[in-house]
C-alpha positions as CSV (number, residue, x, y, z in Angstrom):
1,X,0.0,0.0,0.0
2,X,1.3,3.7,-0.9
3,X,0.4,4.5,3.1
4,X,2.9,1.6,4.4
5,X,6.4,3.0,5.1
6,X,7.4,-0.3,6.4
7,X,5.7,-4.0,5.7
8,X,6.2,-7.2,6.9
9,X,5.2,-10.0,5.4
10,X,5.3,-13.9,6.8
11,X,8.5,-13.4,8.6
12,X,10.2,-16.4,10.7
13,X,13.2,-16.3,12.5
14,X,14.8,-19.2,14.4
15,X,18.1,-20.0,16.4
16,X,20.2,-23.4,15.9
17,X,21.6,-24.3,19.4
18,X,23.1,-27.2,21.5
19,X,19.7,-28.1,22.5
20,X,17.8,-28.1,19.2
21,X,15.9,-25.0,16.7
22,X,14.2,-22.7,19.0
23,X,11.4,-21.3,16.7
24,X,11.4,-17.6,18.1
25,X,9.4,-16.0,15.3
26,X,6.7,-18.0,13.0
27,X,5.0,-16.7,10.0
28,X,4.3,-12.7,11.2
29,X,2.5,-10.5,9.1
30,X,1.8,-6.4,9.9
31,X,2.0,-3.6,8.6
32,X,3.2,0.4,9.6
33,X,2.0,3.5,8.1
34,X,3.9,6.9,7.7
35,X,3.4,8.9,11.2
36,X,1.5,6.1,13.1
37,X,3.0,4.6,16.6
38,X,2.1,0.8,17.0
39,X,2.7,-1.1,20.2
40,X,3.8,-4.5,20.3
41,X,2.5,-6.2,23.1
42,X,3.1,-9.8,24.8
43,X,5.1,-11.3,28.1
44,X,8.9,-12.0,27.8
45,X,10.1,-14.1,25.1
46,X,7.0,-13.8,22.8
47,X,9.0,-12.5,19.7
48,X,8.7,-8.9,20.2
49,X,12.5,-7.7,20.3
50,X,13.7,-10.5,17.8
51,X,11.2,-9.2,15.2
52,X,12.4,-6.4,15.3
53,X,16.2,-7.1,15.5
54,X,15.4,-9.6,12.3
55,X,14.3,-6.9,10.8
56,X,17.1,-4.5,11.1
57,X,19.4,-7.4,10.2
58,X,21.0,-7.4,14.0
59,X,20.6,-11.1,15.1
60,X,24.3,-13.0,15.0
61,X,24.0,-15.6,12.1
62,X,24.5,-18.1,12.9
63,X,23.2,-19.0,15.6
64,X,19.8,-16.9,14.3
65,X,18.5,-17.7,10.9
66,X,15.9,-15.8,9.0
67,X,14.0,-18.6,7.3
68,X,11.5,-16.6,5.3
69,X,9.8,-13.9,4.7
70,X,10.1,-9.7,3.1
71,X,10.4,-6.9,5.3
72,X,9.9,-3.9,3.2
73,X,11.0,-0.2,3.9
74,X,9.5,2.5,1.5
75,X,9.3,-0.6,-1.4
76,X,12.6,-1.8,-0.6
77,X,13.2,-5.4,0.5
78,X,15.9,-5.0,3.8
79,X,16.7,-8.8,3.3
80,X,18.2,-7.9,0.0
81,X,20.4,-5.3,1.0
82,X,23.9,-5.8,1.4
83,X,25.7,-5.0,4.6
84,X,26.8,-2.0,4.0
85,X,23.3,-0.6,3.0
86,X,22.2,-1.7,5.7
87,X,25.1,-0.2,8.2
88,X,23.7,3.1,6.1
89,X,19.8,2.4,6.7
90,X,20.3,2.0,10.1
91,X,20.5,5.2,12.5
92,X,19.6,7.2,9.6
93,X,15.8,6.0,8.2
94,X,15.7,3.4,11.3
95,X,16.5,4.0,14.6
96,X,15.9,1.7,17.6
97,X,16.3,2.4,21.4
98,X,17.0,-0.3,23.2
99,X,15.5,-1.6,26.2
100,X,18.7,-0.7,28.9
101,X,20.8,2.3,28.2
102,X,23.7,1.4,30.4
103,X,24.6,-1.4,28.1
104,X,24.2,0.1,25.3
105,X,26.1,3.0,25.7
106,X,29.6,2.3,25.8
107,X,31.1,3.4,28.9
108,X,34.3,5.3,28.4
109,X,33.0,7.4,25.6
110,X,31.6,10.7,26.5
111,X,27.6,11.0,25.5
112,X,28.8,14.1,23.3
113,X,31.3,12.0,21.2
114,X,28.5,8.9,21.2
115,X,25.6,11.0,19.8
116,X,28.0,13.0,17.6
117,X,29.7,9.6,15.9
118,X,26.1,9.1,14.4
119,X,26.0,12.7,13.1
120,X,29.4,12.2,11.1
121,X,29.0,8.9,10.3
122,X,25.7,9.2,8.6
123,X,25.4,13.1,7.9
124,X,29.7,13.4,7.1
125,X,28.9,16.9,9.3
126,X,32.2,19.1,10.5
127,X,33.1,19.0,14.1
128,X,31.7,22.3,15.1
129,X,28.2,21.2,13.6
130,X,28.5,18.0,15.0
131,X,28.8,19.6,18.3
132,X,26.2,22.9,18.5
133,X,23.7,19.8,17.2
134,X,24.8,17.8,19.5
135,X,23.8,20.2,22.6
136,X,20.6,20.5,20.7
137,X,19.7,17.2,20.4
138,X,20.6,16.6,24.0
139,X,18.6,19.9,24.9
140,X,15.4,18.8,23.1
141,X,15.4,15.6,24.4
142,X,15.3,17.8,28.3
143,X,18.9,16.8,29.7
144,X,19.9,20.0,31.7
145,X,23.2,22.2,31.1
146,X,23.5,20.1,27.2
147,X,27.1,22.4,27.2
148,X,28.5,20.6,30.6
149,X,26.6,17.5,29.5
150,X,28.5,16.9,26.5
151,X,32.0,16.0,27.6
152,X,30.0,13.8,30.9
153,X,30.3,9.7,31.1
154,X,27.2,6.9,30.8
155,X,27.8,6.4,34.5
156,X,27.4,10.3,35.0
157,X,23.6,10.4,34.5
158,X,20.7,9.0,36.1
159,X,18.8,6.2,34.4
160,X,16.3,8.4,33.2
161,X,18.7,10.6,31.6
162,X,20.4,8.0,30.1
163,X,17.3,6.7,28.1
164,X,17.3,10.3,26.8
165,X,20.3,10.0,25.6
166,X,19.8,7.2,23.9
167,X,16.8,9.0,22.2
168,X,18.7,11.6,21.5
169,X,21.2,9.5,19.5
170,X,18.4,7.9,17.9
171,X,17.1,11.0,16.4
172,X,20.3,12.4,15.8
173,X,19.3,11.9,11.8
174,X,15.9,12.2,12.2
175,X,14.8,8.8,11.2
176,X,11.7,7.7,9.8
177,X,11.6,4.8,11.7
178,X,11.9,5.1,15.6
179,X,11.7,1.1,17.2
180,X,11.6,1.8,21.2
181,X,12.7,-1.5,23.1
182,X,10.7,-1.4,26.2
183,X,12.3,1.8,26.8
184,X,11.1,2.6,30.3
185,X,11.2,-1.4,31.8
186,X,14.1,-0.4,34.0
187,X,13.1,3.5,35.0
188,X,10.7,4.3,37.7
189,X,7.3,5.2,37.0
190,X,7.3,9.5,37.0
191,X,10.0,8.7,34.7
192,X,8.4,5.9,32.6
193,X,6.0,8.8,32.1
194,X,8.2,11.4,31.1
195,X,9.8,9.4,28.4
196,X,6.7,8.2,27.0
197,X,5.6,12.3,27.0
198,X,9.1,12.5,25.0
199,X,8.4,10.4,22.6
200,X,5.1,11.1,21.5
201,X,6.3,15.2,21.6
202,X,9.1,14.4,19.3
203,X,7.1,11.6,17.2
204,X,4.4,14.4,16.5
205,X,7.6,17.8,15.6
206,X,9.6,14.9,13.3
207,X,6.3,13.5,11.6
208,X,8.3,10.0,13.0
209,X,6.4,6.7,12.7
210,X,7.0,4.5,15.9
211,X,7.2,1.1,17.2
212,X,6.7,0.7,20.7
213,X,7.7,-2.6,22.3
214,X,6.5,-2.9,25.6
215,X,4.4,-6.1,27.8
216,X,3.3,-3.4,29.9
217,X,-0.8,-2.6,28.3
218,X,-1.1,0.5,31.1
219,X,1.4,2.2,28.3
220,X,-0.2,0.8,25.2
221,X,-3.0,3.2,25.8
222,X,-1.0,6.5,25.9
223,X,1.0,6.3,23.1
224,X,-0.6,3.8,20.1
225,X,-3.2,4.5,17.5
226,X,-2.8,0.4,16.4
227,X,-2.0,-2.9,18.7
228,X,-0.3,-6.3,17.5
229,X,-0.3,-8.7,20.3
230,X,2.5,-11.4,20.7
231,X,2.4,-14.8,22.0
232,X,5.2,-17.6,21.2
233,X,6.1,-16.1,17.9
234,X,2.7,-15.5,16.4
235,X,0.3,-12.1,16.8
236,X,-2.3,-13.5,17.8
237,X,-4.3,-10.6,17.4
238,X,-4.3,-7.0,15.8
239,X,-6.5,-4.1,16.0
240,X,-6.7,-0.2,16.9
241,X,-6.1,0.2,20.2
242,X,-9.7,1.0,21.7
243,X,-10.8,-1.9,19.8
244,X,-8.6,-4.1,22.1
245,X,-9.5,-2.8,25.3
246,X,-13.2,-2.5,24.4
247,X,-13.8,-5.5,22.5
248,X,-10.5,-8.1,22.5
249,X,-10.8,-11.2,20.7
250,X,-8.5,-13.2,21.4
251,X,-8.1,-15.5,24.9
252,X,-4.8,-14.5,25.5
253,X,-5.5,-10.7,25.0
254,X,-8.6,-11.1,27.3
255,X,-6.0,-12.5,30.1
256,X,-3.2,-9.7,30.0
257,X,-6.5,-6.9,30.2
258,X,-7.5,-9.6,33.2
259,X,-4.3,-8.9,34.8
260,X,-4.5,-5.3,34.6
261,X,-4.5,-3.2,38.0
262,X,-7.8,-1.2,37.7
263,X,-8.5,1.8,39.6
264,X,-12.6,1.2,39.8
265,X,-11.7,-2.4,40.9
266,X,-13.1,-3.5,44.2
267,X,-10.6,-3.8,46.9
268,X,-12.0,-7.2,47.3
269,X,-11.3,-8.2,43.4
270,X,-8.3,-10.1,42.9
271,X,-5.8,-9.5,40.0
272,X,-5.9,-12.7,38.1
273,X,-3.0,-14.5,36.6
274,X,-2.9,-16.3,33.1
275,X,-2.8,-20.0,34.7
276,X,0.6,-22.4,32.8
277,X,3.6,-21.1,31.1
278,X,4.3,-20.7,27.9
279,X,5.4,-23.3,25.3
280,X,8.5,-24.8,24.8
281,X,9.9,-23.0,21.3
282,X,12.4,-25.8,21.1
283,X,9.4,-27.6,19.7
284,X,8.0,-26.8,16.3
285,X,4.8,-25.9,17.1
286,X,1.2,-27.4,15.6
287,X,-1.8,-25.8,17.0
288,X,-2.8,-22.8,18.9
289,X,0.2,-22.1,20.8
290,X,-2.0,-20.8,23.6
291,X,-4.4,-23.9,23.3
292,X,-2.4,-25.6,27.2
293,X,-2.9,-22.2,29.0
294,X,-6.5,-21.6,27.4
295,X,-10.6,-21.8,29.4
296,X,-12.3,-22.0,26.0
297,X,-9.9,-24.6,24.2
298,X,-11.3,-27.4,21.9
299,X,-9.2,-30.0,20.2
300,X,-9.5,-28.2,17.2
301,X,-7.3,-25.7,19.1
302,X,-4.5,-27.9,19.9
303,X,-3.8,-29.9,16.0
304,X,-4.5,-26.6,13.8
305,X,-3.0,-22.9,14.3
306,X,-5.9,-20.2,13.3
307,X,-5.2,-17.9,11.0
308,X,-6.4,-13.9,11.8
309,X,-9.8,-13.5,11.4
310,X,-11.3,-10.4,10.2
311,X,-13.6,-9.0,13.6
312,X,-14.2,-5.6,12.0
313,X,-12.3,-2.8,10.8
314,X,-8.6,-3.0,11.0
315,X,-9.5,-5.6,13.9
316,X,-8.1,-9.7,13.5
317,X,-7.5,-12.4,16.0
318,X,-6.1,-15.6,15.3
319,X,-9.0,-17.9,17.3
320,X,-11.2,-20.9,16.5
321,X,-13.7,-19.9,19.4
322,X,-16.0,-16.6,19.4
323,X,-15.3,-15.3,23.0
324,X,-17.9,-13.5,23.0
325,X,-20.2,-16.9,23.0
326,X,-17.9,-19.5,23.5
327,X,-19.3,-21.3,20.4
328,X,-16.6,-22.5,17.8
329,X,-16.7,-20.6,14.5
C-alpha cells in the first residue's frame, strides 16, 4: 500500500543451538503507516525484540536464521540489501532504542562523542556542527546544562537521563523509523511517564512513525493509535487500540486486560494471573500455541494454528472460538 512506510510479510526467525531449533518467530505479518505509533504487546520471550532485531538485520547468524519472509521499507526489501546498506539504513531512516541504556552505551566514551559519531557517520557533518547539534539534540530531548553535559560519562547520568540519551542518538538523523525497546522497563514510574511524553512530543515535531515494544498494556494506551499482540512467535491478534481494550478477541489478549490493575476495581477483586507457562519453542509448534494455558480450548485448538480472522475494521485475531459466545466458529 502507498500508506505503508514499512511492511512485513510472513517473517520467521529461528536460532540453531546445542539443545535443538528454537522457533522464536513463526509466519508474522503487519504492517506500519507513515506517522502512526504501533505497540507490540506480549510477556517475555514472545517474539517482540527479535522481530524487530530480524528486521534491522541485527541477530548474529549463525546461531539466528531468518528462514522466510520480506520486510519492506518505502518498497525496498531490507533482506536484500547488502551490509553496508544496511550499516547506512540503520541510524539514519531506522533508529531503535534499546531496552537498557547502560549497556548500550559504551562506557568510556563521553555522550557528546556517542551521539556525535552518528552525526558524522551518517550526515559526514564538521566537528563544530557536529557539536552545537549535539547540545541541541541533547537539549530537546530535556537533559539540563547540554554544554557541561557533553564531555559527561554513561555512569554520569541518572537512568532516566540515560534513556534520553539514547533518544537523543536515535534521532540524531531524524529517522523515519523510531523502534523503542521497552524503553522505560528499568526507570521508575514518574520517569516511565516522562519518556513516554518524550516520545510522542518528538514523534508528532519529526512527523516520526513508531514502534513501541512494551508487555506493559497500562502504556499501550498513551501512546498507540494500532496494537499487535504477541504470543510464542505469532500475533495473535491486531486491531486499533480502543478496539482491544473494548472488544479483544483473542483468549490471551482477554487475560493480559484480566491482569491489569484497575483503579474502579473492588478492593476485594483479585488480580488474576494467566494460569501455565508458555510453550516450549524448542518444539516446532502445531496448533494454537495458547491452546495448554486456554478456558475456551477445543481440540481443534490444539492440532490446527488459526489464521487472523477479520472482527471488524482494521480488527483480527487468530482464534477458532467466538469469545464473545464461546461457540466455535
Amino acid at each position: 500500500m502507498a500508506n505503508h512506510i514499512l511492511e512485513v510479510r510472513d517473517l520467521s526467525t529461528r536460532f540453531h543451538i546445542a539443545e535443538g531449533t528454537v522457533y522464536a518467530v513463526n509466519g508474522i505479518s503487519f504492517h506500519l503507516d507513515h506517522g502512526e505509533t504501533i505497540a507490540v504487546v506480549g510477556e517475555s520471550g514472545c517474539g517482540k525484540s527479535v522481530t524487530m532485531l530480524s528486521i534491522l538485520r541485527l541477530l548474529p547468524i549463525p546461531p539466528a536464521e531468518i528462514v522466510r519472509g520480506q520486510a519492506l521499507f518505502l518498497g525496498r526489501d531490507l533482506f536484500d540489501l547488502s551490509e553496508r546498506e544496511m550499516e547506512n539504513l540503520r541510524g539514519r531512516d531506522i533508529a531503535m532504542v534499546f531496552q537498557d541504556p547502560m549497556t548500550s552505551l559504551n562506557p568510556v566514551l563521553t555522550i557528546g562523542r556517542q551521539i556525535g559519531e552518528t552525526l558524522r557517520i551518517h550526515m559526514g557533518l564538521e566537528k563544530e556542527v557536529i557539536r552545537e547539534r549535539t547540545i541541541k539534540l541533547l537539549e530537546q530531548v530535556g537533559i539540563p546544562d547540554p554544554i557541561q553535559r557533553l564531555n559527561d560519562y554513561p555512569h554520569q547520568f541518572s537512568g532516566g537521563q540515560r534513556q534520553r540519551a539514547m533518544i537523543a542518538m536515535a534521532l540524531a538523523c531524524q529517522p523515519s523509523i523510531l523502534i523503542a525497546d521497552e524503553p522505560t522497563t528499568a526507570l521508575d514510574v514518574t520517569i516511565q511517564a516522562q519518556i513516554v511524553e518524550l516520545v510522542q512530543r518528538l514523534r508528532e515535531q519529526m512527523n516520526m512513525a513508531v514502534i513501541w515494544i512494551t508487555h506493559d498494556f497500562g502504556v499501550v494506551a498513551e501512546i498507540a493509535e494500532r496494537v499487535l499482540v504477541m504470543y510464542a512467535g505469532y500475533i495473535v491478534e491486531s486491531a486499533p487500540v480502543d478496539k482491544v481494550y473494548e472488544n479483544p478477541r483473542h483468549p490471551y489478549t482477554m487475560a493480559l486486560l484480566a491482569a491489569l490493575p484497575r483503579v474502579d476495581r473492588r478492593r476485594s477483586a483479585r488480580l488474576r494471573s494467566i494460569p501455565g507457562a508458555p510453550p516450549n519453542l524448542l518444539v516446532e509448534p502445531t496448533g494454537c500455541p495458547f491452546a495448554v494455558r486456554c478456558e475456551l480450548v477445543t481440540e481443534r485448538c490444539r492440532v490446527e494454528m488459526p489464521p487472523l480472522i477479520l472482527h471488524g475494521p482494521n480488527h483480527q485475531a487468530a482464534c477458532w472460538i467466538d469469545v464473545s459466545t464461546g461457540i466455535p466458529f
